[in-house]
DSSP file (Angstrom, degrees, kcal/mol; ACC not computed):
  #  RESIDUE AA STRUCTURE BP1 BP2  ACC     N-H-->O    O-->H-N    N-H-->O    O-->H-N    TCO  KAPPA ALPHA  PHI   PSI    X-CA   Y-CA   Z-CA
    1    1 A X              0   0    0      0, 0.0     2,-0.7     0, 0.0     0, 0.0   0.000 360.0 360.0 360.0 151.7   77.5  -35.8   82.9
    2    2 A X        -     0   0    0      1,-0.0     3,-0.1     3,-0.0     0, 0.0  -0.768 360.0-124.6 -90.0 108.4   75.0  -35.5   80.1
    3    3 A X        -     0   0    0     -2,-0.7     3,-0.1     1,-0.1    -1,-0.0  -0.250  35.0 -92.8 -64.1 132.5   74.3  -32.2   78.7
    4    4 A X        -     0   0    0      1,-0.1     2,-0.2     0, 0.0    -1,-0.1  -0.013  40.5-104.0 -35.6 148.1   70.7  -30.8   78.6
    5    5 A X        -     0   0    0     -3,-0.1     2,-0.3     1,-0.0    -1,-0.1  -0.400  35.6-148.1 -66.7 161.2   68.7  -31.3   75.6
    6    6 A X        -     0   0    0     -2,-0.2     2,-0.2    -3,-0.1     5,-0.1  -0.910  27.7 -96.2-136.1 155.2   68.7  -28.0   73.8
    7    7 A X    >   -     0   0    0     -2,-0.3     3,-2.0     1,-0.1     4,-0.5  -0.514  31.6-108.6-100.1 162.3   65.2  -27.1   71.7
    8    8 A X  T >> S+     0   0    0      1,-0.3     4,-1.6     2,-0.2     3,-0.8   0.761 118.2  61.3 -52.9 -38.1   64.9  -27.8   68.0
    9    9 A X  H 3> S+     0   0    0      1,-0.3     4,-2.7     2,-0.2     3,-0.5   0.935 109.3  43.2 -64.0 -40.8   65.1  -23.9   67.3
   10   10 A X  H <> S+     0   0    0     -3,-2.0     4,-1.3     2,-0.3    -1,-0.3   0.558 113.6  48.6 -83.0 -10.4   68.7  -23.7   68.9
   11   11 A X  H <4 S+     0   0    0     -3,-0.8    -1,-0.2    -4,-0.5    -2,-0.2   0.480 109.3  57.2-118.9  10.3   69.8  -26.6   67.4
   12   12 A X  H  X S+     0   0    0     -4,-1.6     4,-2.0    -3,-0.5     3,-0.5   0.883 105.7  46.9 -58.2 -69.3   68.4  -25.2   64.1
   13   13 A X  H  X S+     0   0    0     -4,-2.7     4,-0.6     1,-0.2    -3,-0.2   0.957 110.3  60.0 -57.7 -46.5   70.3  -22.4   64.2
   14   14 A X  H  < S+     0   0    0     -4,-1.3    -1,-0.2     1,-0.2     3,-0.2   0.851 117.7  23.3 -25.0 -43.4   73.5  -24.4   65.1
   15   15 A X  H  4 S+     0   0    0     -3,-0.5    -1,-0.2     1,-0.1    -2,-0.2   0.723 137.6  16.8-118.2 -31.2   73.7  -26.3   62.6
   16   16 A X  H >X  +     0   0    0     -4,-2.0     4,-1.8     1,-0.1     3,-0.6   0.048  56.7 152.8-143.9  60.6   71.7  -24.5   59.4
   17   17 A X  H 3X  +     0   0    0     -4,-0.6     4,-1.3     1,-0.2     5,-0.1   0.808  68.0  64.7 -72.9 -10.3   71.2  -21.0   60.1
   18   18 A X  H >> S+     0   0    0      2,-0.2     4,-1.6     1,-0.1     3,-0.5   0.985 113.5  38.0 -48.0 -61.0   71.1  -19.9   56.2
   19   19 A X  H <> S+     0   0    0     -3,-0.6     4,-1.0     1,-0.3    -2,-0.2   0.536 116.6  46.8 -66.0 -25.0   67.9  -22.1   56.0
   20   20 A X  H 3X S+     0   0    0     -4,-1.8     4,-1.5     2,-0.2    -1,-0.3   0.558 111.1  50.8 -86.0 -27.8   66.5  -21.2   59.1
   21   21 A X  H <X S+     0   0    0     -4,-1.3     4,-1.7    -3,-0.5    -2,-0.2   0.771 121.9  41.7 -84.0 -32.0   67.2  -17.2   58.5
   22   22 A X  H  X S+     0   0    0     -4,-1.6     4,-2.8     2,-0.2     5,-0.2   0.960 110.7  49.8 -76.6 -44.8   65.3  -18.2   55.0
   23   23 A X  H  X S+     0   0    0     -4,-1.0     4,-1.8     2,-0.2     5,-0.3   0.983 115.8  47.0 -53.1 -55.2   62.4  -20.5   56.3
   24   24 A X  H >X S+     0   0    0     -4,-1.5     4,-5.9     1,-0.2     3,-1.2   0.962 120.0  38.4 -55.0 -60.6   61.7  -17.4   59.0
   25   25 A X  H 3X S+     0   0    0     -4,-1.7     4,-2.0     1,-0.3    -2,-0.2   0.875 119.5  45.8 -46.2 -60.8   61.9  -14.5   56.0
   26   26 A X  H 3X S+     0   0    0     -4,-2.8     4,-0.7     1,-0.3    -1,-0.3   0.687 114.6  49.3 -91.7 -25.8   60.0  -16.8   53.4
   27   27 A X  H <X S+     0   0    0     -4,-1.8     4,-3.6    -3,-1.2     3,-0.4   0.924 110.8  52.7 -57.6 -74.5   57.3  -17.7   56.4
   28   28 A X  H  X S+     0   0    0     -4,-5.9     4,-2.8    -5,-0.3    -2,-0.2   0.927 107.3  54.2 -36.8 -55.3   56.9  -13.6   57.2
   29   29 A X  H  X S+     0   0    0     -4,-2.0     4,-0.8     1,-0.3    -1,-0.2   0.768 105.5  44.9 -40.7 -44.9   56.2  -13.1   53.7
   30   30 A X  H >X S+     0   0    0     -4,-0.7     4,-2.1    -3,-0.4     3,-0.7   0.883 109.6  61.0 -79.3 -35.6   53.3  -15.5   53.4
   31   31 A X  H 3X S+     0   0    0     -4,-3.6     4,-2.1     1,-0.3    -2,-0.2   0.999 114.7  39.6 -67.7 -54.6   52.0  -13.9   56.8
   32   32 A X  H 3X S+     0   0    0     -4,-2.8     4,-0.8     1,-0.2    -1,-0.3   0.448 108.7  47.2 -80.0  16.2   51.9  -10.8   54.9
   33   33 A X  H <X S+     0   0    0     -4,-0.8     4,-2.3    -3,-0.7    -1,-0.2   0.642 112.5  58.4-110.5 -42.7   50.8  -11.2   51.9
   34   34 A X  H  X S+     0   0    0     -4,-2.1     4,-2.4     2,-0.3    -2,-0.2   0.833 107.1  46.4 -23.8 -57.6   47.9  -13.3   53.8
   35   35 A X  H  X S+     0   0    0     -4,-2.1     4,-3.0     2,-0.2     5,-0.3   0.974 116.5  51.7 -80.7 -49.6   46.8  -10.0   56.1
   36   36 A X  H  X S+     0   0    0     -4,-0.8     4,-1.1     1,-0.3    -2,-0.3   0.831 109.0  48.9 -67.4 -45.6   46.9   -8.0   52.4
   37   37 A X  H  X>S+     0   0    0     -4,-2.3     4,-2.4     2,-0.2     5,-0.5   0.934 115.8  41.4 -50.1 -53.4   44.9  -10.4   50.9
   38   38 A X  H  X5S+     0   0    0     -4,-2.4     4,-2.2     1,-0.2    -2,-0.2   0.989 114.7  48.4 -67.9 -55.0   42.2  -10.4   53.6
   39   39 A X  H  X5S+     0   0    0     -4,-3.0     4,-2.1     1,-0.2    -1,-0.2   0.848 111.1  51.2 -38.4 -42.3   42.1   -7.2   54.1
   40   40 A X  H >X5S+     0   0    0     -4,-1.1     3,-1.4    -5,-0.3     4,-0.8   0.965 111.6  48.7 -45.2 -72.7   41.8   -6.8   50.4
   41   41 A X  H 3X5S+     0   0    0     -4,-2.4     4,-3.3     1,-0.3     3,-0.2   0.908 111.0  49.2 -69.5 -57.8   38.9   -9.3   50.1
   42   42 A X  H 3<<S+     0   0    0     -4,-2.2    -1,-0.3    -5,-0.5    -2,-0.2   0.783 109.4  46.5 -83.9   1.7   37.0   -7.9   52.7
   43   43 A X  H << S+     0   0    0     -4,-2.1    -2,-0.2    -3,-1.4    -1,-0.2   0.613 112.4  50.0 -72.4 -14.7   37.0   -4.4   51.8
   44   44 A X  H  < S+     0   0    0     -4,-0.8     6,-0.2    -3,-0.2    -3,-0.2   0.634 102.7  65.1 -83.9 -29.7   36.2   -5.0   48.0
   45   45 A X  S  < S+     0   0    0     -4,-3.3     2,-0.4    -5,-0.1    -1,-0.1   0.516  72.6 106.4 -96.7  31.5   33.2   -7.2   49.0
   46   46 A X        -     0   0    0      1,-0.2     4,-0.4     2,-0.1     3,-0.3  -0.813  66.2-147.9 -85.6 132.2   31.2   -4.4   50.7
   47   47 A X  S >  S+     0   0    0     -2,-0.4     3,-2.2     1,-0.2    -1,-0.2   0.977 101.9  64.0 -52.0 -56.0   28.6   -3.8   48.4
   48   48 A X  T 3  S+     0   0    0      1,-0.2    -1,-0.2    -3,-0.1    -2,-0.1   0.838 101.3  56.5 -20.6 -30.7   28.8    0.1   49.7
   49   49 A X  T 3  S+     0   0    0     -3,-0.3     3,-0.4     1,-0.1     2,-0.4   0.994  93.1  92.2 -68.5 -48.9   32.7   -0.2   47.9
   50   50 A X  S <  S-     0   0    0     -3,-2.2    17,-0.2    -4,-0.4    16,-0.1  -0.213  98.9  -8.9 -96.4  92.3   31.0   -1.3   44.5
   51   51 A X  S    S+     0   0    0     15,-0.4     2,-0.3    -2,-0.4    -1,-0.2   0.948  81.6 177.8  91.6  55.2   30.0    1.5   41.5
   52   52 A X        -     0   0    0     -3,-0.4     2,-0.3    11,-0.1    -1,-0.1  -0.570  37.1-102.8 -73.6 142.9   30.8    4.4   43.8
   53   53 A X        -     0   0    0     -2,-0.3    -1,-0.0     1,-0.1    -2,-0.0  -0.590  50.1 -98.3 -83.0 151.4   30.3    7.7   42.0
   54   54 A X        -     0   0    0     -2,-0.3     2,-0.4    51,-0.2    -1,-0.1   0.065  44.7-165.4 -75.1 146.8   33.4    8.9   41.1
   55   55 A X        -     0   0    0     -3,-0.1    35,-0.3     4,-0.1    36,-0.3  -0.798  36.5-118.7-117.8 163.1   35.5   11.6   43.0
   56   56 A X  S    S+     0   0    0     -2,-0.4    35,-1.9     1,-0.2    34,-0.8   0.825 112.4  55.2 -70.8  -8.3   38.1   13.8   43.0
   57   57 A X  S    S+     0   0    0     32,-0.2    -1,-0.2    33,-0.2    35,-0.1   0.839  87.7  95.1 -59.2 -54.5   39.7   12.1   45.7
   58   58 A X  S    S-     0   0    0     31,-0.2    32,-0.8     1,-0.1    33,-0.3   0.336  70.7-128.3 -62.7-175.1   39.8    8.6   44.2
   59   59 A X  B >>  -A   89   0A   0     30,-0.2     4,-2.5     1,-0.2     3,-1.2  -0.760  27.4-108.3-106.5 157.2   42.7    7.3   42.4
   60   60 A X  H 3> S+     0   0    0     28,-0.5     4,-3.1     1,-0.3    -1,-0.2   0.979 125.4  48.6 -58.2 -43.4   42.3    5.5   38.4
   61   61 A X  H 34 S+     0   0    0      1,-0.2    -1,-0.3     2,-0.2     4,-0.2   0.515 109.1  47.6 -89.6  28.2   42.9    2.4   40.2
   62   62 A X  H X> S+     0   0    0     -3,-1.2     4,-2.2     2,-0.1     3,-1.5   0.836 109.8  51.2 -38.2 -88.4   40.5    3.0   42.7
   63   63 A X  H 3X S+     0   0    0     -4,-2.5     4,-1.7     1,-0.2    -2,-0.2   0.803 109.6  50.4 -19.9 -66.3   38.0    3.9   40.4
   64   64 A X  H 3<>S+     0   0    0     -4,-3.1     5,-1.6     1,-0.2    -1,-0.2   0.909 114.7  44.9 -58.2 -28.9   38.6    0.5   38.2
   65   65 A X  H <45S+     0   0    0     -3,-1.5     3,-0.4    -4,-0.2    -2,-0.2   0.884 115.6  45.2 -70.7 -31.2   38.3   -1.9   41.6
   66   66 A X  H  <5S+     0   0    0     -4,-2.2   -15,-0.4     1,-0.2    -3,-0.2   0.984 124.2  38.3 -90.8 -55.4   35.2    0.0   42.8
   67   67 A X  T  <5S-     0   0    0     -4,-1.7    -1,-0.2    -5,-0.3    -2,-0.2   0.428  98.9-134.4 -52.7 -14.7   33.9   -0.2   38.9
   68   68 A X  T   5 +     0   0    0     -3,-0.4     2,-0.3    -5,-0.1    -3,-0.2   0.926  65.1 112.2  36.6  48.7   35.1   -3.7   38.2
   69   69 A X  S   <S-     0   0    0     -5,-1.6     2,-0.3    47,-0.0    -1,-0.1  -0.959  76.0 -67.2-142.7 174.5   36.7   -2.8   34.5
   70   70 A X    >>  -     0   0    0     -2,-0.3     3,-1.3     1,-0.1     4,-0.8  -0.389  36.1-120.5 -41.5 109.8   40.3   -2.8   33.5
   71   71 A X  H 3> S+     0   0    0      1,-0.3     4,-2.6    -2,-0.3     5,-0.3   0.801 110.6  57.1  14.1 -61.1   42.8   -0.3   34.9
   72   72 A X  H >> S+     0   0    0      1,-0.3     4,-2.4     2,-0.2     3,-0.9   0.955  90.7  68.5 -54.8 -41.1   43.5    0.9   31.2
   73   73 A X  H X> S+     0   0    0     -3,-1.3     4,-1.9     1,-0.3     3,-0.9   0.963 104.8  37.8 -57.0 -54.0   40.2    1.7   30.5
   74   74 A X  H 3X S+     0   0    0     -4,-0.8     4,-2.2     1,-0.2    -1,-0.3   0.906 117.3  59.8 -67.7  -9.4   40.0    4.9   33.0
   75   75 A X  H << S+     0   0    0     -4,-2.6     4,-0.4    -3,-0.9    -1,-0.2   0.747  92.2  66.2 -58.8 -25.3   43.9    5.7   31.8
   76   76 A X  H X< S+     0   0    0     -4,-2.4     3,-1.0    -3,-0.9    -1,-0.2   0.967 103.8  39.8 -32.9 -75.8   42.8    5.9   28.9
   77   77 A X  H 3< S+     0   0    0     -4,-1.9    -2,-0.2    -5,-0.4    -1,-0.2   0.929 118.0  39.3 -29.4 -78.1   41.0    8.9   29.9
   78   78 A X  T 3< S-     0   0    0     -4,-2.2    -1,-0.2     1,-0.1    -2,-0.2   0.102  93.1-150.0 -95.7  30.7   43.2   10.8   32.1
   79   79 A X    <   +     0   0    0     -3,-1.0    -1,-0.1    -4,-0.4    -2,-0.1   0.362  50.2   2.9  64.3 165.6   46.7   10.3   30.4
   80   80 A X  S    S-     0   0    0      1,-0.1    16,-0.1    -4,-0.1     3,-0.0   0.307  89.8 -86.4 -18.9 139.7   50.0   10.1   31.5
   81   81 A X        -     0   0    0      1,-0.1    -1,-0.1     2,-0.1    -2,-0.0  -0.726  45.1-112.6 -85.9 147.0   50.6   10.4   35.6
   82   82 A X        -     0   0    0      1,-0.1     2,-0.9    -3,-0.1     6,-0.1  -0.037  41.1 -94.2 -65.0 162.6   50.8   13.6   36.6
   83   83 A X  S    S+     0   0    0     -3,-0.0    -1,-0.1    -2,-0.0    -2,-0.1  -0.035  82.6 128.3 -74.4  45.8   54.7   14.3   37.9
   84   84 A X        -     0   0    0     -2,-0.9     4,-0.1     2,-0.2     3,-0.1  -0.206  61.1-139.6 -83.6-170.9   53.9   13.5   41.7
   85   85 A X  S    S+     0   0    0      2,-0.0    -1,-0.1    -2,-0.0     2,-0.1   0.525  86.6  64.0-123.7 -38.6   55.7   11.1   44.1
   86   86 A X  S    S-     0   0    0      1,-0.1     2,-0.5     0, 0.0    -2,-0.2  -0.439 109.6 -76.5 -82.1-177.0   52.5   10.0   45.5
   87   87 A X        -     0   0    0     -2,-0.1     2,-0.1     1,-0.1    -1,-0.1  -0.529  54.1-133.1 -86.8 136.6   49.7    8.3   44.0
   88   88 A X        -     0   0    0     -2,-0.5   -28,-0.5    -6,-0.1    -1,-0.1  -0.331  18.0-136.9-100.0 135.7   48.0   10.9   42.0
   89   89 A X  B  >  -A   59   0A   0    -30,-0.1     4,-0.5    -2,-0.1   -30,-0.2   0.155  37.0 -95.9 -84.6-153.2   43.8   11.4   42.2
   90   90 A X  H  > S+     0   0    0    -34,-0.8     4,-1.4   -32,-0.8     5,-0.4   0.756 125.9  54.5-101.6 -39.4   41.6   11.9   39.7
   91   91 A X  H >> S+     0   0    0    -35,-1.9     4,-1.6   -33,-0.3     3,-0.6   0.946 103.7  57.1 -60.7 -32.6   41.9   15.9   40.5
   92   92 A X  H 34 S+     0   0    0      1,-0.3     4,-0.4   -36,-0.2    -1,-0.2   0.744 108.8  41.5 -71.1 -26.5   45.5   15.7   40.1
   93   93 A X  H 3X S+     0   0    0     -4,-0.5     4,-0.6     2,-0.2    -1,-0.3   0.520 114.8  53.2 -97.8  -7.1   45.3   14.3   36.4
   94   94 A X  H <<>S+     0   0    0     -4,-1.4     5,-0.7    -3,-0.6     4,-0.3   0.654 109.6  50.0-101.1 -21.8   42.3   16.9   35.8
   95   95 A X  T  <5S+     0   0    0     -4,-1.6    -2,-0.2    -5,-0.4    -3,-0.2   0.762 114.2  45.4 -79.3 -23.8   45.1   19.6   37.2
   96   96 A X  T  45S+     0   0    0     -4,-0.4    -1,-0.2    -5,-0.2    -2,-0.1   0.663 113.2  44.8-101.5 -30.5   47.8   18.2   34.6
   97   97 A X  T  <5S-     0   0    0     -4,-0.6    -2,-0.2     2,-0.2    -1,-0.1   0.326 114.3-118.9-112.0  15.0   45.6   18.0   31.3
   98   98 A X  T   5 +     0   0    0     -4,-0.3     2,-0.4     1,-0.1    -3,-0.2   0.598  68.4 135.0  75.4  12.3   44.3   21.6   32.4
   99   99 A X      < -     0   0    0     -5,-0.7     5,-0.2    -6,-0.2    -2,-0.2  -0.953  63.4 -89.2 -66.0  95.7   40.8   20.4   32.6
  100  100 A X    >>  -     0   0    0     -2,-0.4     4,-1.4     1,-0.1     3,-1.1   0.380  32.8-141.8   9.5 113.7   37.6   20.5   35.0
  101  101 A X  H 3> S+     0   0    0      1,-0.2     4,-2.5     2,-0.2    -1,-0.1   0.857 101.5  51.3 -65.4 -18.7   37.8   18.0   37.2
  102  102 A X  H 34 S+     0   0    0      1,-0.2     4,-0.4     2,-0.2    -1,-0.2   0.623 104.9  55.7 -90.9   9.7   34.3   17.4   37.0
  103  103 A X  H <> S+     0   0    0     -3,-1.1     4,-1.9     2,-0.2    -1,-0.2   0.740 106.1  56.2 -84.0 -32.9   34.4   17.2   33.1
  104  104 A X  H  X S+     0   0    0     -4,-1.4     4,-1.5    -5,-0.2    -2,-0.2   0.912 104.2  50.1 -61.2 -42.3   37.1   14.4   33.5
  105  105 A X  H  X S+     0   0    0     -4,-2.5     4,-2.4     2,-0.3    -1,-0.2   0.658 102.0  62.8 -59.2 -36.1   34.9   12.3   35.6
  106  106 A X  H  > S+     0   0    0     -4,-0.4     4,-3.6    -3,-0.2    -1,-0.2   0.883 107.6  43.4 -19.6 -64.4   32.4   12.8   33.0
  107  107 A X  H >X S+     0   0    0     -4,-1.9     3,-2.8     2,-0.2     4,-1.0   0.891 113.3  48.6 -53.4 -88.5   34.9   11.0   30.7
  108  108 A X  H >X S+     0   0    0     -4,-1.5     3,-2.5     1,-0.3     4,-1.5   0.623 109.9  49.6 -33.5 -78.3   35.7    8.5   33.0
  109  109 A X  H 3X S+     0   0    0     -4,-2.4     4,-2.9     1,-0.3    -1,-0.3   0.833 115.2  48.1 -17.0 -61.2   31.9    7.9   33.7
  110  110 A X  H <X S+     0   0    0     -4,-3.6     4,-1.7    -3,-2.8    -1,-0.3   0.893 112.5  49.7 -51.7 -32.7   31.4    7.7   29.5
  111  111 A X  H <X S+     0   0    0     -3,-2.5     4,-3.9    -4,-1.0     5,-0.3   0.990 111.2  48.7 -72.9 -41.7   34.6    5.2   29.3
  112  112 A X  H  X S+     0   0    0     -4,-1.5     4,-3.8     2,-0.2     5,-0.3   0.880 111.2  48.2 -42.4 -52.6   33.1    2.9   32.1
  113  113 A X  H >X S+     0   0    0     -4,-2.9     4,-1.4    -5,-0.3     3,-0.6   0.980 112.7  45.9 -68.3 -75.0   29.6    2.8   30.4
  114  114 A X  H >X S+     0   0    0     -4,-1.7     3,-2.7     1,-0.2     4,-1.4   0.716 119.2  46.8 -38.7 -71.7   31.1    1.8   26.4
  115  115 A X  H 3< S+     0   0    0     -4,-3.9    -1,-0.2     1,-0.3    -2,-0.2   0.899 118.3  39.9 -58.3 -47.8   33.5   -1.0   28.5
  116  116 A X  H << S+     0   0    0     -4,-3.8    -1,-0.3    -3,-0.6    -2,-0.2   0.884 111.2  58.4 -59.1 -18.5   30.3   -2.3   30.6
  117  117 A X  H << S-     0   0    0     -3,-2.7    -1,-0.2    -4,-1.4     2,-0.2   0.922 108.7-139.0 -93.6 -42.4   28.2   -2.0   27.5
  118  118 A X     <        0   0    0     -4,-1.4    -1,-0.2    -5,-0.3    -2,-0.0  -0.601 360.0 360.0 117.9-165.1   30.6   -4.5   25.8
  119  119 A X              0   0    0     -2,-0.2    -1,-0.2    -3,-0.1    -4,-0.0   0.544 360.0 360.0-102.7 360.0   31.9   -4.2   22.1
């Protein structure tokens, strides 16, 4: 008697399940990196996102996406990260270089304008 066919995924695993354990992983990976790119894209192109005034809330690299200039330029500003384990806000670097926060934001504000303004 003739044995059922058995479906391409079981006779996948049979027979190469290293490649098939990779193909699934290397597959997940592009599905997320996919949902983090859309997600990405459509929350940076609300205008509302774009040249927000700054807060104590945000984060530097907030601040540079919502601003459209380099990371460095607002590190510049606020220095080393503060010693936290999460990611540290703009109050938290104003808390560490013993500043005002809303004098830091100043800076920030000034560094933004010289980089937009060009060299």
């Amino acid at each position: 008697m003739r044995r059922p066919p058995r479906s391409a995924l079981a006779y996948l695993w049979a027979r190469h399940p290293i490649a098939l354990a990779g193909f699934v992983l290397a597959t997940l990976a592009v599905l997320i990196l996919s949902f983090r790119l859309i997600t990405h894209t459509i929350y940076w192109a609300d205008p509302a996102k774009r040249d927000q005034s700054i807060q104590p809330w945000m984060t530097p690299h907030y601040v540079s996406m919502s601003w459209d200039v380099d990371p460095e330029v607002v590190l510049n500003v606020t220095g080393p990260k503060p010693p936290k384990r999460r990611p540290s806000t703009i109050d938290d670097y104003a808390e560490a270089l013993g500043v005002p926060v809303f004098d830091l934001i100043r800076d920030i504000d000034t560094a933004i304008a010289a980089e937009r303004a060009g060299p």
